[in-house]
C-alpha positions in Angstrom: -24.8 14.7 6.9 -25.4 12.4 9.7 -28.6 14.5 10.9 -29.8 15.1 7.8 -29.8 11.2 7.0 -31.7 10.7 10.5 -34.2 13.5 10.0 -34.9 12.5 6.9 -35.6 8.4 7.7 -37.5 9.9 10.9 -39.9 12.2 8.9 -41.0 8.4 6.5 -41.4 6.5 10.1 -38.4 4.7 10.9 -37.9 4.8 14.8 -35.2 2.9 15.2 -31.4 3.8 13.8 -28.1 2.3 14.1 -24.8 4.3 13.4 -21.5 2.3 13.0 -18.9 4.2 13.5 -15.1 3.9 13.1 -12.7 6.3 12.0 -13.8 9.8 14.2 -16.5 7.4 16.3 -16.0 10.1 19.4 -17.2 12.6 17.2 -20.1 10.8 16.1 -21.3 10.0 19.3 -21.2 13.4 20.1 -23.4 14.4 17.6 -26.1 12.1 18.0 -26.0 13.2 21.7 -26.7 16.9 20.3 -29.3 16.0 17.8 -33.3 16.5 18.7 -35.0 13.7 17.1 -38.5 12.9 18.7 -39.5 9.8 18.5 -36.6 7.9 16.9 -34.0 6.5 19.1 -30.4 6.0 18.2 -27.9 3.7 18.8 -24.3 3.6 18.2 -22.2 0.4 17.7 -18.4 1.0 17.3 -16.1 -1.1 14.8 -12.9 -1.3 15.9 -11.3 -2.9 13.1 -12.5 0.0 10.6 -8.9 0.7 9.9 -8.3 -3.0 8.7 -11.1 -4.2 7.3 -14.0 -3.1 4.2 -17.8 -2.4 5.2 -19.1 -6.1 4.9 -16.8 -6.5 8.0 -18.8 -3.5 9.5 -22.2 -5.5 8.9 -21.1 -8.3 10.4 -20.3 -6.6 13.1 -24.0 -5.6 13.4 -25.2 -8.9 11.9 -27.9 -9.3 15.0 -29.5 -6.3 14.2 -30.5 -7.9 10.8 -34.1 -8.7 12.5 -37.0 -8.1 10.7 -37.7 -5.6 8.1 -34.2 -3.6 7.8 -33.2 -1.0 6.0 -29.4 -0.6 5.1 -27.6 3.0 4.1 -24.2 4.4 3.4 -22.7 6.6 5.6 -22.0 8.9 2.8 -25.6 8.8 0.6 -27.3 11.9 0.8 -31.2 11.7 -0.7 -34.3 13.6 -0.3 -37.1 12.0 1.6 -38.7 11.1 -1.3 -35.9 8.8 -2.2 -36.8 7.1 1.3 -40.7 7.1 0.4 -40.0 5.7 -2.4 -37.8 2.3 -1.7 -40.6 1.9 1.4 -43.3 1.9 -1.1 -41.6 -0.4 -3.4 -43.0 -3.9 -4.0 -42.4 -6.7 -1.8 -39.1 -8.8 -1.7 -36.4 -10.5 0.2 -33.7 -8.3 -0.7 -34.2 -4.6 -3.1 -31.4 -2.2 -4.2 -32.2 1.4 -4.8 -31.0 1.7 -7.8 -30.6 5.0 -10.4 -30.0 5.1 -14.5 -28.6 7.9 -16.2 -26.6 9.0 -19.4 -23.3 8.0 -18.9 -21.6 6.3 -15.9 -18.1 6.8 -13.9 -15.2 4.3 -12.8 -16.1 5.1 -9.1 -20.3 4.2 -9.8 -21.1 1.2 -8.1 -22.9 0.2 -11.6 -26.0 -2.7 -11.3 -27.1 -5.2 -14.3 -30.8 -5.5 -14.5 -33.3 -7.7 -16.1 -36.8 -6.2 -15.4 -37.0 -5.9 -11.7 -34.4 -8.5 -11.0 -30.7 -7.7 -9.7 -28.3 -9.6 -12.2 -25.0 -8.2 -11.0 -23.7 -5.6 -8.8 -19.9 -4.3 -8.6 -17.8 -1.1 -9.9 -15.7 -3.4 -12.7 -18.6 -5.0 -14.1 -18.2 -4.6 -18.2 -22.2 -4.6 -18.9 -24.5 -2.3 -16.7 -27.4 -0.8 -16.8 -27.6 1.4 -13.9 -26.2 2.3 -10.4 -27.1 1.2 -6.8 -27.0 4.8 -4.5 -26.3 3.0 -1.6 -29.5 2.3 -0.4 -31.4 -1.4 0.6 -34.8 -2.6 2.1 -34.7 -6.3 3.5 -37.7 -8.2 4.6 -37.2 -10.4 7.5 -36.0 -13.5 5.1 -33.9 -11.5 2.9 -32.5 -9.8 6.1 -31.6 -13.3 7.6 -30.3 -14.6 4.2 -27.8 -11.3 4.1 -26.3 -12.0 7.8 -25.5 -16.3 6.8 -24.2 -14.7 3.8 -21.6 -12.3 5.6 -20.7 -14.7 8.1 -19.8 -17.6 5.8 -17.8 -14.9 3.5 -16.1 -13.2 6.3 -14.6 -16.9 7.5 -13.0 -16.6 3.9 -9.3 -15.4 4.3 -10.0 -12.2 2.0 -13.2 -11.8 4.0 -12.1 -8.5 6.3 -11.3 -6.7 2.6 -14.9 -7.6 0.9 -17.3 -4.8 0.8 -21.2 -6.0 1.4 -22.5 -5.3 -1.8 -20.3 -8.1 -3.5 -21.8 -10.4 -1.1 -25.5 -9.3 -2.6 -23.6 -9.5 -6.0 -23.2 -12.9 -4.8 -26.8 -13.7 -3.5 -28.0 -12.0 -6.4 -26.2 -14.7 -8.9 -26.8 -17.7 -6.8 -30.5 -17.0 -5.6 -32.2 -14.2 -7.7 -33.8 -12.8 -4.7 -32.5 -9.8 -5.1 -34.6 -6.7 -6.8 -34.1 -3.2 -7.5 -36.5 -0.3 -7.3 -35.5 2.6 -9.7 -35.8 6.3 -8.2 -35.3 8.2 -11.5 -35.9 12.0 -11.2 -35.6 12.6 -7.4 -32.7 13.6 -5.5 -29.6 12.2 -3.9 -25.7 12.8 -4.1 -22.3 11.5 -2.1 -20.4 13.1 -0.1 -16.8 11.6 -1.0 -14.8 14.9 -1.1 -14.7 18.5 1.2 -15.5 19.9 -2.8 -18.7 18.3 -2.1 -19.8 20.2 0.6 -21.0 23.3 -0.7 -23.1 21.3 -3.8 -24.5 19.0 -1.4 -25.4 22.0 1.4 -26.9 23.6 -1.9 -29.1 20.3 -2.3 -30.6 20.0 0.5 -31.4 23.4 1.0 -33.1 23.7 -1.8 -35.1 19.7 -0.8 -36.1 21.4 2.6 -37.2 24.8 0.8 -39.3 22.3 -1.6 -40.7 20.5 1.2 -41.7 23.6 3.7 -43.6 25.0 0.3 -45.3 21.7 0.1 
């Protein structure tokens, strides 16, 4: 999963990665060690408060890496590079989710309100939705500095360590409207939440490497 993600942001011309580990962080570091990717160079940064704490914790954490143009991924999104290409190419703004819009939706979806090109609301338990961020962001270097005041005043907040950081662009979104979302409709991406997911996932990518050699 890990080398897939990092092969695949290498091939679109990202040179820089950050992994934040946690839970199994030994493990990570040992695969980035094995992993052959010219041209890119990746760092690790450890959280040790993963077992206590949600993921905005884990971007504060990294909060001084939010320099410039950033981009911001799940540990557990998997996407062809087309996905990447895409949210690279989109039009220019402080903050934009990657966003996808289908049939019908789940209770575990992380489900997005949109009007236009314009984030309304972001958040699993939110009654009126539209589509569904994959996990995905772009900042530019104001929306990037925005994100990090935003995490540092909400983690001072006593249920900061159990917020995840999309509620805190839910929150950005509301209060600022600099937040946008770029659909990627038709191409290819997936979780990996459960060991059942392995062999569809394996199956996916397979078949977006076999798509891009023939290409």
């Amino acid at each position: 999963m890990l080398h897939w993600q990092l092969e695949t942001l290498r091939g679109v011309g990202v040179t820089e990665a950050v992994v934040v580990s946690g839970f199994g962080a030994d493990k990570v570091d040992a695969e980035i060690a094995g992993l052959a990717l010219p041209g890119m160079t990746v760092r690790t940064r450890f959280n040790p408060f993963f077992a206590v704490s949600d993921n905005l914790a884990t971007c504060w954490l990294v909060r001084d890496e939010l320099q410039g143009e950033v981009l911001l991924l799940n540990g557990d999104t998997l996407f062809e590079a087309a996905v990447a290409e895409a949210l690279l190419a989109a039009p220019p703004a402080d903050i934009t989710v990657t966003i996808d819009r289908k049939a019908t939706y789940d209770d575990d979806d992380m489900r997005v309100l949109t009007e236009g090109d314009v984030l309304q609301a972001i958040g699993k338990t939110i009654e009126t939705y539209n589509g569904e961020s994959i996990g995905f962001l772009r900042f530019a270097a104001e929306g990037a500095a925005l994100f990090g005041d935003y995490l540092d005043s909400t983690l001072r907040r006593p249920e900061g360590t159990r917020r995840w950081y999309l509620s805190v662009i839910d929150q950005i979104a509301r209060e600022t409207g600099q937040v946008r979302v770029h659909s990627i409709e038709g191409l290819g991406w997936a979780e990996m939440d459960f060991p059942a997911d392995m062999a569809r996932n394996l199956a996916l990518t397979e078949r977006w490497a076999g798509r891009a050699k023939a290409s």
